[in-house]
Structure formats: structure tokens, C-alpha cells
C-alpha distance (Angstrom), angle and dihedral (degrees) to the residues before:
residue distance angle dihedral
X1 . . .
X2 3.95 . .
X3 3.32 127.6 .
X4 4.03 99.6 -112.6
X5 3.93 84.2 60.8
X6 3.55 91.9 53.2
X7 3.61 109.5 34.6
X8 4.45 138.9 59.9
X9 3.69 107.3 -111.6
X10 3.90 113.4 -128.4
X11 3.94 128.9 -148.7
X12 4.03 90.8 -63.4
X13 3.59 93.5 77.1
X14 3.52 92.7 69.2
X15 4.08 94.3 56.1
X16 3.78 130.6 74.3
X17 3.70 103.3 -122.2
X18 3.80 120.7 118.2
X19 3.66 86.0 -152.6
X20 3.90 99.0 47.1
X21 3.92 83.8 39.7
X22 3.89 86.5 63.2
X23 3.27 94.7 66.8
X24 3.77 104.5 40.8
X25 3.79 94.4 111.1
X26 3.91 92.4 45.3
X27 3.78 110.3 120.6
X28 3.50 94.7 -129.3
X29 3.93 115.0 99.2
X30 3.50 103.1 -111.9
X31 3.50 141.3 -169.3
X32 3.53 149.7 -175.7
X33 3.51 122.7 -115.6
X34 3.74 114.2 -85.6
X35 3.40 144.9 94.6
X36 3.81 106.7 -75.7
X37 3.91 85.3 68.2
X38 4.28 89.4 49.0
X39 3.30 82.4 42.2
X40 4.10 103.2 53.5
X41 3.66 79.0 39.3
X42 3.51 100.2 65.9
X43 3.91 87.7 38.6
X44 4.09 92.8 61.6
X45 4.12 91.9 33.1
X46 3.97 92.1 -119.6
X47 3.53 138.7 149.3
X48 3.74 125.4 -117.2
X49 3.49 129.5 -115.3
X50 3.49 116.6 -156.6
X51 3.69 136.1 -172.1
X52 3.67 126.4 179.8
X53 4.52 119.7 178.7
X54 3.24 133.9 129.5
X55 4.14 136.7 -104.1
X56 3.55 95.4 -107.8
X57 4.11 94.7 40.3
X58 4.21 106.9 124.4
X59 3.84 94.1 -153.8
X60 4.14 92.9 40.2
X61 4.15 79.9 59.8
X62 3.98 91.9 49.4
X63 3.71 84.6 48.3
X64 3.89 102.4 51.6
X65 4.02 87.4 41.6
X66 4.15 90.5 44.3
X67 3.69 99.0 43.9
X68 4.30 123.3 -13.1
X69 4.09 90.7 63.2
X70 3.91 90.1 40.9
X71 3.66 115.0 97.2
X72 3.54 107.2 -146.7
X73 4.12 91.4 51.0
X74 4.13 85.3 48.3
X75 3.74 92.1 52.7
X76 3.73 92.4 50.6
X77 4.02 90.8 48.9
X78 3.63 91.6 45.3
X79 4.19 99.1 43.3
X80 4.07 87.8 48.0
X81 3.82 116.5 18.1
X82 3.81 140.5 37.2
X83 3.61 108.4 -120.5
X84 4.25 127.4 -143.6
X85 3.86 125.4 177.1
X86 3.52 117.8 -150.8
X87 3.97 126.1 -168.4
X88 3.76 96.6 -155.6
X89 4.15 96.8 -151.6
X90 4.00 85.2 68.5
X91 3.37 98.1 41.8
X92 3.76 102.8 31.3
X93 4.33 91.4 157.5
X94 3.35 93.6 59.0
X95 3.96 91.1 47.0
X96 3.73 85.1 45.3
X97 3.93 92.3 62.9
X98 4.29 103.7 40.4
X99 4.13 89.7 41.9
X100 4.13 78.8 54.6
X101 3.78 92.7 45.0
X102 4.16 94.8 42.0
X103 3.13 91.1 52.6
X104 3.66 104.2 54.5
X105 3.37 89.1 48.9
X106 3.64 103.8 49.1
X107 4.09 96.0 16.1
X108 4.25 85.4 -117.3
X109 3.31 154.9 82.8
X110 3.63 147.7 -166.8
X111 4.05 142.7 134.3
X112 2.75 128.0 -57.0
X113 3.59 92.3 48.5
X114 4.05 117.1 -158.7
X115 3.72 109.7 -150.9
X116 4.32 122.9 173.7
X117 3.96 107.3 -158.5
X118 3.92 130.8 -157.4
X119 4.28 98.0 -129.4
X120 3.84 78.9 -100.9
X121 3.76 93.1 72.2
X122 4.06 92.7 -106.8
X123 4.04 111.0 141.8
X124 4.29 113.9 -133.4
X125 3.39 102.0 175.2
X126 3.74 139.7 10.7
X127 3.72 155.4 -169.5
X128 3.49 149.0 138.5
X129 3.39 127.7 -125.5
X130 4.02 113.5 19.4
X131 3.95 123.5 -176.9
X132 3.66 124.4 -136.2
X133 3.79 92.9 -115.5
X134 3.87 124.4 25.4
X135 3.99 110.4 -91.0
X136 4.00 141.0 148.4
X137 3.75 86.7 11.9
X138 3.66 106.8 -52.9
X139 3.47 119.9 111.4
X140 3.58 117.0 -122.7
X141 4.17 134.8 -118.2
X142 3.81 83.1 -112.4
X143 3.43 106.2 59.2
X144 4.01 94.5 27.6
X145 3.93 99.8 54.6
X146 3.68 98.3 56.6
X147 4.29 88.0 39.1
X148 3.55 83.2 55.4
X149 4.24 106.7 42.0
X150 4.16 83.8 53.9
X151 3.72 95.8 49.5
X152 4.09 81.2 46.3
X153 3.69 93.8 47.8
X154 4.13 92.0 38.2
X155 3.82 100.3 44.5
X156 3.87 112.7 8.4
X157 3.64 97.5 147.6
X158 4.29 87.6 57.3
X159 3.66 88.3 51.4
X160 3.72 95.0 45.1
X161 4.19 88.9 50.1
X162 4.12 83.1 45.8
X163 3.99 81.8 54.0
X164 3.79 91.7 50.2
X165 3.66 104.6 48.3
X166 3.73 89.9 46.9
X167 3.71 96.8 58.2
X168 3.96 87.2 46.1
X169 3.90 75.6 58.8
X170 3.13 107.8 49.3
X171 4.07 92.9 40.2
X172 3.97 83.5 53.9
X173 3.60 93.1 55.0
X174 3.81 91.4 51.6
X175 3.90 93.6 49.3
X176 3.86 86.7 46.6
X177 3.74 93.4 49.7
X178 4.07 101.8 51.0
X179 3.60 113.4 103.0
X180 3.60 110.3 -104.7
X181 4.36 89.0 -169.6
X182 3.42 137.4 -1.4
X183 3.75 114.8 -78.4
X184 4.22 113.5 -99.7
X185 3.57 123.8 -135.9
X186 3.53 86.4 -94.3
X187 3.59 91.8 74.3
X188 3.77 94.4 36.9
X189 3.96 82.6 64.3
X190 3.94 88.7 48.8
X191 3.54 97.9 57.4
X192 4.17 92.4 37.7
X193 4.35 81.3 58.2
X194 3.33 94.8 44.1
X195 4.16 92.9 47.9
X196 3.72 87.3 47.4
X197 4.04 97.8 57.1
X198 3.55 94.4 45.2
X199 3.70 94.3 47.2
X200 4.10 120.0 117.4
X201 3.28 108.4 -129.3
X202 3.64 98.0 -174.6
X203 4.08 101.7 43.1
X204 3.92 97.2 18.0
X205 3.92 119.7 -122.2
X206 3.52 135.7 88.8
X207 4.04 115.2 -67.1
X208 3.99 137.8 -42.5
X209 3.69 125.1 -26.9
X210 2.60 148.0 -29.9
X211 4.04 94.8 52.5
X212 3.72 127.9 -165.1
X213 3.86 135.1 -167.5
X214 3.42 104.7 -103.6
X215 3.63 109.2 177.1
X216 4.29 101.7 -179.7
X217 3.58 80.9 62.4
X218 3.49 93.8 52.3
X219 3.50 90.1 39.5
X220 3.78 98.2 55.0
X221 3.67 96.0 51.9
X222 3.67 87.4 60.9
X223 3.43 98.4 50.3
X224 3.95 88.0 39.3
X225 4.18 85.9 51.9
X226 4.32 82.5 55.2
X227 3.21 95.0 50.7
X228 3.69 101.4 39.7
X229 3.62 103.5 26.1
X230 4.02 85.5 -137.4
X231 3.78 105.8 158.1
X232 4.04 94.7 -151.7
X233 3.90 87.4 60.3
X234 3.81 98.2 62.4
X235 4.24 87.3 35.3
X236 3.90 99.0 62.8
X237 3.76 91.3 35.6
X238 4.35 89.4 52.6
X239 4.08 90.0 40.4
X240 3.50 89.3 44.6
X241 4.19 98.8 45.5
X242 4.59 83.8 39.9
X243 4.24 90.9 53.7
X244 3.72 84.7 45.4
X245 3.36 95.1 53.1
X246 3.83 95.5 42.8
X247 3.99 94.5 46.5
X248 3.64 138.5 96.3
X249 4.04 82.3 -112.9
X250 3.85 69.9 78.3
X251 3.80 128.5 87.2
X252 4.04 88.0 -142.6
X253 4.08 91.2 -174.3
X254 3.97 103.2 31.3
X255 3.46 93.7 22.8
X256 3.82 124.1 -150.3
X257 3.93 124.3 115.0
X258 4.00 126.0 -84.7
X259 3.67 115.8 -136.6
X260 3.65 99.4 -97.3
X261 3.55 153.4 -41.4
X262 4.28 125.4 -80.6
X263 3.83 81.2 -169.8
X264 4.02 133.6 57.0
X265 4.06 87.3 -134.4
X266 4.17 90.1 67.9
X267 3.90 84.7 -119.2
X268 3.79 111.1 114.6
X269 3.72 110.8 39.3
X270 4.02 136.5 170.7
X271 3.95 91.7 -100.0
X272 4.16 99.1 -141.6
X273 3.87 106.6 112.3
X274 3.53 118.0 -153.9
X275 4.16 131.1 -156.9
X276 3.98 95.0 -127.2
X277 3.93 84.9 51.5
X278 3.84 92.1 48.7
X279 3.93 90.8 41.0
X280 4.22 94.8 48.7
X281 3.73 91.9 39.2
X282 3.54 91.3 56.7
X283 3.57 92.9 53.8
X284 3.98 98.8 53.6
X285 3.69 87.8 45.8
X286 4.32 89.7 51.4
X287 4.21 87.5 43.4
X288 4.18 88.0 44.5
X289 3.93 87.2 49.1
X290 3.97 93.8 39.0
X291 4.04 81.2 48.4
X292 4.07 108.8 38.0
X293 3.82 93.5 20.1
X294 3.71 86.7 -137.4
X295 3.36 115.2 165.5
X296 3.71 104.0 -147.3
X297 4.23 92.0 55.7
X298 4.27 84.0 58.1
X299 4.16 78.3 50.3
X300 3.71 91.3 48.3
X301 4.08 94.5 46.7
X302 4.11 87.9 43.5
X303 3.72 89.9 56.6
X304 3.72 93.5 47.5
X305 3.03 88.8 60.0
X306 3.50 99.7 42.7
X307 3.78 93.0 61.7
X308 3.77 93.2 48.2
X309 4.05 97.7 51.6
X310 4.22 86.1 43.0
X311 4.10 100.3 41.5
X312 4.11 109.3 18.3
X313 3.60 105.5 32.2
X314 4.02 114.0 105.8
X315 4.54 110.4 -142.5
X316 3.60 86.3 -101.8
X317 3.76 98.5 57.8
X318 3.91 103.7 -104.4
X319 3.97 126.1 132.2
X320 3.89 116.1 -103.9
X321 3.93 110.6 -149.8
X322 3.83 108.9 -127.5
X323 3.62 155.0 -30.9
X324 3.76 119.7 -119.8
X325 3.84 123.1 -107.0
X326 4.19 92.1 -135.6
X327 3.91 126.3 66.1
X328 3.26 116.4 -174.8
X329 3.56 96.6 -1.3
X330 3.94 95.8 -54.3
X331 3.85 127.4 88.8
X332 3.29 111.5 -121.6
X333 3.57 106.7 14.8
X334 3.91 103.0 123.5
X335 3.69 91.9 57.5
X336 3.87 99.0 48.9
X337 3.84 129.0 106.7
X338 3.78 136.7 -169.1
X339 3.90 113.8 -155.7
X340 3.60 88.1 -120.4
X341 3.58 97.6 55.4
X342 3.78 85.5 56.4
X343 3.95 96.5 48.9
X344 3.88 88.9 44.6
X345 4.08 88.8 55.5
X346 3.87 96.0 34.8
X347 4.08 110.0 33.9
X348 3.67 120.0 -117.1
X349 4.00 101.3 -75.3
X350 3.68 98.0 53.0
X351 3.92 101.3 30.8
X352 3.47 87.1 62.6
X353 4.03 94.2 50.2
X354 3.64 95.3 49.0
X355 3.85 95.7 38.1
X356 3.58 87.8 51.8
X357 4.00 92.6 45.0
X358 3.94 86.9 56.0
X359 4.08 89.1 41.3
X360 3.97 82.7 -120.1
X361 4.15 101.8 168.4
X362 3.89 135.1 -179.6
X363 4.31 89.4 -114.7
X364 3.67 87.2 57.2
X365 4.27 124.8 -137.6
X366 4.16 92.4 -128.4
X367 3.62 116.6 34.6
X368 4.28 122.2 -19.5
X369 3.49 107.8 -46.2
X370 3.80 97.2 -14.0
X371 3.99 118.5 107.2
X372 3.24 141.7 -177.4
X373 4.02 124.7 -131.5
X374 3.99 122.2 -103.1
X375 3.52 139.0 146.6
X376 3.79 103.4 -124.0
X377 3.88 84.5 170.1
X378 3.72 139.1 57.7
X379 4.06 110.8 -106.0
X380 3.88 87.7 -126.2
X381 3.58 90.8 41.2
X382 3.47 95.7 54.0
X383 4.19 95.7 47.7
X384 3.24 94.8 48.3
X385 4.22 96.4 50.8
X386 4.07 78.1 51.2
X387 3.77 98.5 46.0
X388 3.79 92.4 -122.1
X389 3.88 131.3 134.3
X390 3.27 118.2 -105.6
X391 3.96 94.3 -127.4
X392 4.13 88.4 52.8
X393 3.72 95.0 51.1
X394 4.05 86.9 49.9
X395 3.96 89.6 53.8
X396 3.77 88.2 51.7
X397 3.50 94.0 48.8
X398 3.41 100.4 52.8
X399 3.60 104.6 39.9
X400 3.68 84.0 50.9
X401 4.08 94.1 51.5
X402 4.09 86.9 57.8
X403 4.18 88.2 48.0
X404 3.91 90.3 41.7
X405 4.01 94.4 43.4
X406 3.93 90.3 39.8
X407 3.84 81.7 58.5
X408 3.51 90.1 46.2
X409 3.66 95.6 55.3
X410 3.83 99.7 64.0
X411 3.93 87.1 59.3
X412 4.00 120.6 94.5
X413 3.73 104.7 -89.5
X414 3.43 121.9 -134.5
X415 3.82 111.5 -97.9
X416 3.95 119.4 -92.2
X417 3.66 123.5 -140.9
X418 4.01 97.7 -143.7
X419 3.79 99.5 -169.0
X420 3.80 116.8 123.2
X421 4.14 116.7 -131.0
X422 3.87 113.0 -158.2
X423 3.74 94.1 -140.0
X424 4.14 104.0 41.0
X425 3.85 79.8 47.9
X426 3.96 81.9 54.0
X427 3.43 92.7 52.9
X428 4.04 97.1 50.0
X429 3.75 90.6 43.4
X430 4.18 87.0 59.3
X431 3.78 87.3 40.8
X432 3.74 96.3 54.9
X433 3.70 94.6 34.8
X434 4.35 92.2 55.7
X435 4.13 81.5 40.3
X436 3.81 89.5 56.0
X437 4.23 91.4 50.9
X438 3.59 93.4 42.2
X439 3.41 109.4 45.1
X440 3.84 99.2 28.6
X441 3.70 99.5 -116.3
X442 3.79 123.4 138.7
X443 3.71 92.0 -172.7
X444 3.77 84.5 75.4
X445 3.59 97.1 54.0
X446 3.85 97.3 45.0
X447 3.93 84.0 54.3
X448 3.77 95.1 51.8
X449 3.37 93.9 53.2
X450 3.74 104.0 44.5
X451 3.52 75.8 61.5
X452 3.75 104.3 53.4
X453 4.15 84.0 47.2
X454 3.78 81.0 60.3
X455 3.61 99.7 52.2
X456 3.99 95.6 43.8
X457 3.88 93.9 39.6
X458 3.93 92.0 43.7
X459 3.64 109.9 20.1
X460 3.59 107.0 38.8
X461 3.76 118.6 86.6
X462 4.13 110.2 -160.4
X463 3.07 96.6 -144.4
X464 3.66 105.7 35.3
X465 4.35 108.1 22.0
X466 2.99 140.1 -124.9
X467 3.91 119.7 -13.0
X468 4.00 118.4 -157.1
X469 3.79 108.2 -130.4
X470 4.08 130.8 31.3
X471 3.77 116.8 -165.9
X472 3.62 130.2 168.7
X473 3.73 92.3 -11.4
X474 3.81 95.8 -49.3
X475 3.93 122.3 109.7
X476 4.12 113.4 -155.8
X477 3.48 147.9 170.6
X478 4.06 106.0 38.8
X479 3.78 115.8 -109.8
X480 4.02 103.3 -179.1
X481 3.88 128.8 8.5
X482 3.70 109.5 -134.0
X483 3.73 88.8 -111.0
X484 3.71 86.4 71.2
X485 3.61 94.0 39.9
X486 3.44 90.9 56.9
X487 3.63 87.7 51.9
X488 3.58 90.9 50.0
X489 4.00 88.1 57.0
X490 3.86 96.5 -110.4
């Protein structure tokens, strides 16, 4: 029986959050952020406990199973605390400022993100990820709730001072952090050194595990290689963009990129895929093509988009924000293949080519027996240690993609959070539009606008701007007054 047959809904039901609406039916007594939860807060002298993730967030999942929909961790929350969910992609500012504040107190950071609050909004004491019960060194919600409502009870004003001299922190750290010029070449060379010595030679990327996508690094070194002419520049930023491509970090059948990379060989990544991801990625790739005029990175950018138009594009043109890392309660489990699944779909004489080509083997590179697909070898490379042509192994490949993705299709997918952000929507739009002038296809541009028509048709108040997120026919949380609009010529 599901849980919504079983369980009360709380406050979250009411909002339009796919995150928030996640934990509707937790016990806990939630609320959104706002001021009648400060405001009971201060009533009943309590502290707040607030948690910000994400819908498609593995270890915000583990947490809501582990702790938010278990009744004796609700009961504590709800006898000693005030409670607020908070999905971070809506409100992004107020992310901004606890990420600041956990991580000068614990020197990290990481969703979900665990923040206790004076009534007055002032953080004490942070984390990220906490377990039910205390293990591998973290203290659990068990043991640290009821630590935490004495101290509050005992010494509230000491905690409230803690509060205040850590947002007098954190605000100092901002101030000392905007750009008070532009950067010179001097510091153009500084960051091109420091890139250099933490490059991978080996895997590509930028040092140890775990390794994510970070295209404005990518970016900059081919921008750095134009103005310099330095060959190393535009080499790390190609190896890195070909590993990338030819990783598990890699959706090798439905294309689009993962989130990152547990591993420094791109191979084992946490499997949620996220617009801005999709949207940045498909710049580097465009700048690597525009740069190298390799044709595989124009590939790479053409499947990126690919996935996005097919999987996170709403009927009327608009953006959707992610798909989840879990399916059926599992991360990963969509994109997973035994080598006999494949030979049971594709006969003996072509399951083993294509399980092969994606290094798919009977010990499995995940979990037992289960792998996930890469291209440890060059295409060419590969036909030509085979004796096949080139132009027969591609005709192989691609009529087994459409068998393999078919297959695919009758799984549970991974669940999508369909909201629509203004600014991730942004960044697609410019990603589509560049792909569209670079690779000569209109299809791109038609797509990028249909989107933009969205945004001003939808998401653009005109009276009050632009608001950041559209759900369900509702547009919230403003973005841009129309003062700055205007400024921005719109």
C-alpha cells in the first residue's frame, strides 16, 4: 500500500515543489519556509531545524527513508524543534547563505544540507548528511537532536551569540570575495598553472576523486589556448571533454551527462542528470569542437542535446530541471546491464560485439554482474583489433542502441522533477542558440526559442519581473524586478 494511503499529509502538500512534495506524508511537522514557522518559533522558544536538497539528490532520498518518514526521529523534531524543508533549486539565496555558514563551520558542504536556526534565522550548527543512528563517525539524528534541544534550553543566549558572529562571518567572506577589478593577465596565467598541475594525465580532469564536469574550467582553457596559443591549454581541455564523453559519467544509450564521477576514470558516477549540467556541458563540447574541430566533441554536444529535447523538454517547449539518480528505490538501476540481458536482446554474434564495445562483462564494473556502459576503447581502435569496417561496426551499433534503449524503456524510469527554473532555462536557451550557429542546425534554434516564448509568456510578471520557477501553472519566487529588466533591455 503507498504511503499517501497510509499516512497524514503535513503543510508540503499544499506547495508546488517536487522536493517538498516528497515529503508530504513524512511524520515530521513540516513547513515551508516563511515566517509563520519563525514566527511559531519564537512563540514556543525553539530552535529551527532546517533542511535544504533537492528532488533528484541520492543521499536527501536515504535521508527521508532513514529518518523524516521514521516515527521516532519525527517525534523528536516535532516535541523540540520547528522544522522547514527547503528545495534549494527554488530557493537558490537561501541555499547560497547555509552552504556558506556549513561550511565554515565544518570546512564542507553537500546536499542535503542540515542547518539548526536561532528563531531569528541565525545558523549554530551544521552538516549535511546525518544518519538515523550514529555510524562510521557521524553522529546520528538520535543522539544529536536531544544533545542539541538541552544545550538550547540550557544556554540559548550562547547559541544565539554563536548564530551572530557566524553570519558576521559568512557576510565578511562575501564582501571579501566580490571582485573589486577585473582579473589581469597575471592572474589568467595563475589559474592556467594551477589547472596544469592538477591535471590527470592518465584519465583527464582536474585532480583525485571524486571528479565532476566542470565546464568554466574547460571553457577557460580554451579561451586561455586563443589567447595564448599554449598547446597544453587546448590538450587537457580536449582529453578532458573525449574521457567525458567515453565514461560512465556518460549516458552511452540515452545520452546526457550524470552529475559526476565517484571515480577519477569518469566510470562510476552519481546517476541524477541535471539541466544546468546538460546546458554547460554542451557548451565546452561546442567551444572544444569550434577549437579542435574534432568531430566526435560536435557528436558529444548533438547528443546532449538530443537527450534534453527527447527526456526534459515540457509540450510547450520549457526546460524541466532533472531526473532522479534512484529508480525503484536504487540509484542507478535504469542505466545498468548484465551481459546476458544484452545477448538475450541481441543474439550471440552481435551481443558480444556491442557488449564488448561498452566493456559490458559477466563480473560486472557496478555491483555483481551489473555494469555500467563506457567506451574503454577508441571506435577505430576497436574495429580494427576485430577486423571490421568502420561503417559495419556503426550499423551494429546503432541498430543495437534502438533494441537496447527499447529495452530500456519498459524499465521504471527514474523520477523527473518537471518544474521550470528561469535561469537553467537561460542557460539551455544560450546553449541551443550557439549549437544552432555552430553546427548549422535550425532545429536548435527553433527549440531555444520556443523556450524563451515560454519564459516571457509564463514567467514574466508585468508588473513585477521575472519570477524563478513555474510549476503547475504557478510562477514564484521573483528573479528580476522590471526595473532591472528594463535595464537588461527586455
Amino acid at each position: 500500500m503507498s504511503r499517501t494511503k497510509t499516512k497524514t499529509a503535513n503543510r508540503l502538500i499544499n506547495e508546488k515543489s517536487p522536493y517538498l512534495l516528497q515529503h508530504a506524508y513524512n511524520p515530521v511537522d513540516w513547513y515551508p519556509w516563511g515566517e509563520e514557522a519563525f514566527a511559531r518559533a519564537k512563540a514556543e522558544d525553539k530552535p529551527v531545524f532546517l533542511s535544504i536538497g533537492y528532488s533528484s539528490c541520492h543521499w536527501c532520498h536515504v535521508m527521508e527513508r532513514e529518518s523524516f518518514a521514521d516515527p521516532a526521529v519525527a517525534e523528536l523534531l516535532n516535541r523540540d524543534f520547528i522544522s522547514i524543508k527547503v528545495d534549494r533549486e527554488e530557493r537558490p539565496d537561501l541555499d547560497h547563505i547555509y552552504m556558506a555558514a556549513c561550511q565554515a563551520l565544518t570546512g564542507q558542504g553537500g546536499w542535503p544540507l542540515t542547518v539548526f536556526l536561532t528563531p531569528d534565522k541565525k545558523p549554530f550548527f551544521a552538516g549535511t548528511y546525518f544518519p538515523k543512528r550514529s555510524r562510521y563517525g557521524i553522529i546520528g539524528l538520535e543522539e544529536l537532536l536531544p544533545k542539541l534541544a538541552s544545550l538550547w534550553k540550557r544556554e540559548p543566549e550562547k547559541l544565539a551569540q554563536a548564530g551572530e558572529k557566524l553570519l558576521w562571518s559568512v557576510q565578511d567572506e562575501f564582501e571579501a570575495g566580490a571582485a573589486k577589478e577585473m582579473p589581469g593577465i597575471e592572474t589568467l596565467d595563475m589559474a592556467f598553472d594551477l589547472l596544469q598541475e592538477s591535471f590527470d594525465r592518465r584519465y583527464g580532469g582536474f585532480g583525485p576523486a571524486p571528479k565532476f564536469p566542470i565546464p568554466h574550467q574547460l571553457m577557460f582553457l580554451l579561451r586561455y589556448w586563443k589567447r595564448s596559443g599554449k598547446p597544453e591549454a587546448l590538450e587537457m581541455a580536449v582529453r578532458t571533454l573525449e574521457a567525458m564523453a567515453a565514461g560512465g559519467i556518460c549516458d552511452q544509450l540515452g545520452y546526457g551527462f550524470h552529475r559526476y564521477s565517484t571515480d577519477a576514470a569518469w566510470l562510476v558516477p552519481h546517476f541524477e542528470k541535471m539541466l544546468y549540467d546538460q546546458a554547460l556541458l554542451a557548451l565546452a563540447y561546442l567551444e572544444g569542437y569550434q577549437a579542435a574541430r574534432d568531430p566526435e566533441l560536435a557528436a558529444a554536444a548533438r547528443q546532449i542535446f538530443e537527450y534534453v529535447l527527447r527526456d526534459l523538454t515540457s509540450p510547450e517547449g520549457a526546460f524541466y530541471t532533472a531526473e532522479d539518480a534512484d529508480a525503484e528505490g536504487e540509484e542507478g538501476l535504469f542505466y545498468l546491464w548484465t551481459r546476458a540481458e544484452i545477448m538475450d536482446l541481441l543474439g550471440e554474434k552481435r551481443g558480444r560485439i556491442v557488449a564488448d564495445y561498452y566493456h559490458v562483462t559477466d563480473a560486472g564494473n557496478f555491483k555483481s554482474g551489473k555494469n555500467i556502459l563506457h567506451l574503454p576503447v577508441a571506435k577505430q581502435e576497436f574495429a580494427a583489433a576485430r577486423g571490421m569496417d568502420i561503417t559495419a561496426l556503426n550499423e551494429i551499433l546503432a541498430e543495437s542502441r534502438e533494441i537496447l534503449l527499447q529495452a530500456r524503456s519498459r524499465r521504471e524510469r527514474p523520477f523527473r522533477d518537471d518544474k521550470v527554473i528561469a535561469g537553467w532555462n537561460g542557460l539551455m536557451i544560450a546553449a541551443l542558440a550557439r549549437g544552432a550557429a555552430a553546427l548549422a542546425a535550425p532545429l536548435y534554434a527553433a527549440a531555444a526559442r520556443k523556450a524563451a516564448l515560454f519564459i516571457r509568456e509564463h514567467m514574466v510578471d508585468k508588473k513585477l519581473g521575472l519570477r524563478r520557477r513555474y510549476r503547475e501553472g504557478e510562477a514564484a519566487y521573483l528573479l528580476f524586478s522590471m526595473t532591472m529588466l528594463t535595464w537588461f533591455g527586455a
